[in-house]
C-alpha angles and dihedrals in degrees: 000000000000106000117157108283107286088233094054091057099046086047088052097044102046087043080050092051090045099058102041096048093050116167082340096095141358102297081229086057093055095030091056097049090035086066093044099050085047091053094048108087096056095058083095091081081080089062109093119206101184115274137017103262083061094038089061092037098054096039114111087025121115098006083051106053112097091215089056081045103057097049086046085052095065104058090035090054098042087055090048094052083040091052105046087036092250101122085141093062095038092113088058080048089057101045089048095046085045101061091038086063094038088050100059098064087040095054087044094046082072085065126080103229091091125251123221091216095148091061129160078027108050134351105219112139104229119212127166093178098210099130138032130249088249122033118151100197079062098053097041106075085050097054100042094048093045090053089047094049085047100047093042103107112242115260094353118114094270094064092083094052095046088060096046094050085052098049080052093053097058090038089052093041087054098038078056087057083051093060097047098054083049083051099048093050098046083055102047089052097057090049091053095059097033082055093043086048084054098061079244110150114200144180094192139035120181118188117191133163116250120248119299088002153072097196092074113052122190111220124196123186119183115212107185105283097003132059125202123215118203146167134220123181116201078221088062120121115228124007090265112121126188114221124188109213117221132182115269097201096228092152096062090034086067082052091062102045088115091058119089102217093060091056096045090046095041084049101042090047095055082232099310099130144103135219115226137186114198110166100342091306114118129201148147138256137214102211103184097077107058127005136241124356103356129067140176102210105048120140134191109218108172150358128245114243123140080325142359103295114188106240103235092249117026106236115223097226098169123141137198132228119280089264093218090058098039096051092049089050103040088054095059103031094062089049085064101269115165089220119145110240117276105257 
């Protein structure tokens, strides 16, 4: 699975707690539930469906959903406030324990995983893809203001200015989301019109930062049966951008429309995907998480025999880049670096 970094949650949940408890209880109270209830939703990675394709598909579904959130608040809040002897306090409980849960999906959904944050209404996995999984400048102001909070002495002179580091942490952690949107847009908008120079028509564009930053941004533009992978660094000189094209495999896609797993995968990707054939095994891509040619969520569906035959299970059959490369490149290519992509 690809939730948001389990360090990034319980920071935000505890920095959540924090704040909305106030004087009202212990900061460790608030900052301890604050984590649990931040680590909650994604609890759901333990539920097995079945195979991996659904597995993938129906993460980040129910536990995610803020209307299943808010019913599950009320009895968690009113044990909270039972166990620590605050029951009247148990509707600030609530409200804290509340956000904390609401927070999560909303902080996921910037992700671009998707989010199925209109459930029981509606299933559409929600991504904005404007931050990575994993993004320390994120984590950090939440960290350092909910250590401070914690640390900060009650009722001594210090107390004040833990809550108030911690209020700045979350300002300056969502100020960070903030950037990131800005820095999404002024990318796309430079891919648009390098693809556009290029003679390059395309139905989709994704823009997504690359792995630990928000200064490199992947960009992937289908064309029909080809897709195009591209990178742009807010550090580049010139508006110019370099983009590699690949097969998409549309022809044998048409071959696996009966089976299930391409459906749920063409549909959770927002049509980000590609088709592939290695020794007579087939199988689809998400291309939106890794980049070529690695991908997380890659999933072998059938064999070739006279013709394409599911495979009883999918097989999850992804792979990562080689750490040690990636790091290296990634360095100097979002520093502006006019280096080609580690393949």
């Amino acid at each position: 699975m690809a939730p948001m970094d389990s360090l990034s949650q319980i920071a935000l949940g505890a920095a959540v707690g924090v704040a909305t408890m106030g004087r009202r209880t212990a900061p460790w109270k608030a900052a301890l539930w604050g984590a649990v209830a931040g680590t909650l939703p994604d609890l759901d990675v333990f539920i097995d469906h079945g195979d991996p394709i659904s597995n993938m598909v129906l993460h980040r579904a129910e536990t995610h959903a803020p209307f299943w959130q808010t019913l599950a608040s009320l009895p968690l809040a009113a044990a909270v406030a039972r166990l620590h002897g605050e029951w009247h306090q148990w509707k600030r409980w609530w409200l804290a324990l509340w956000l904390v849960l609401v927070t999560h999906p909303l902080l996921d959904a910037m992700t671009i995983y998707g989010t199925q944050l209109a459930l029981p209404f509606s299933s559409h996995p929600f991504g904005l893809g404007s931050v990575f999984v994993i993004d320390p400048l994120y984590t950090l102001p939440l960290v350092v203001g909910v250590v401070w909070a914690l640390r900060a002495r009650a009722g001594g002179p210090g107390e004040r200015r833990g809550r108030l580091a911690n209020i700045a942490g979350l300002a300056l952690s969502t100020a960070y989301l903030g950037w990131g949107v800005a820095a999404q847009a002024h990318v796309t908008g430079i891919a648009h019109r390098a693809l556009a120079a290029q003679g390059i028509a395309t139905g989709q564009v994704l823009v997504t930062p690359s792995p630990f930053t928000s200064l490199l941004w992947r960009v992937v533009a289908i064309d029909g049966a080809h897709y195009h992978e591209g990178f742009r660094s807010l550090l580049d000189d010139g508006p110019a951008m370099r983009f590699e094209r690949f097969e998409r495999g549309t022809a044998l896609a048409a071959q696996l429309q009966g089976i299930d797993g391409v459906r749920r995968i063409q549909a959770f990707s927002k049509g980000f995907w590609a088709v592939w054939e290695d020794g007579g095994r087939i199988g689809i891509t998400d291309l939106r998480m890794g980049q070529e040619p690695a991908y997380i969520f890659r999933f072998a569906v059938a064999e070739r025999h006279s013709a394409p035959a599911a495979l009883p299970v999918p097989e999850q059959v992804g792979s990562r880049p080689d750490p040690r490369r990636l790091f290296g490149w990634l360095a100097g290519r979002a520093l502006g670096e006019p280096l080609p992509p580690p393949r």
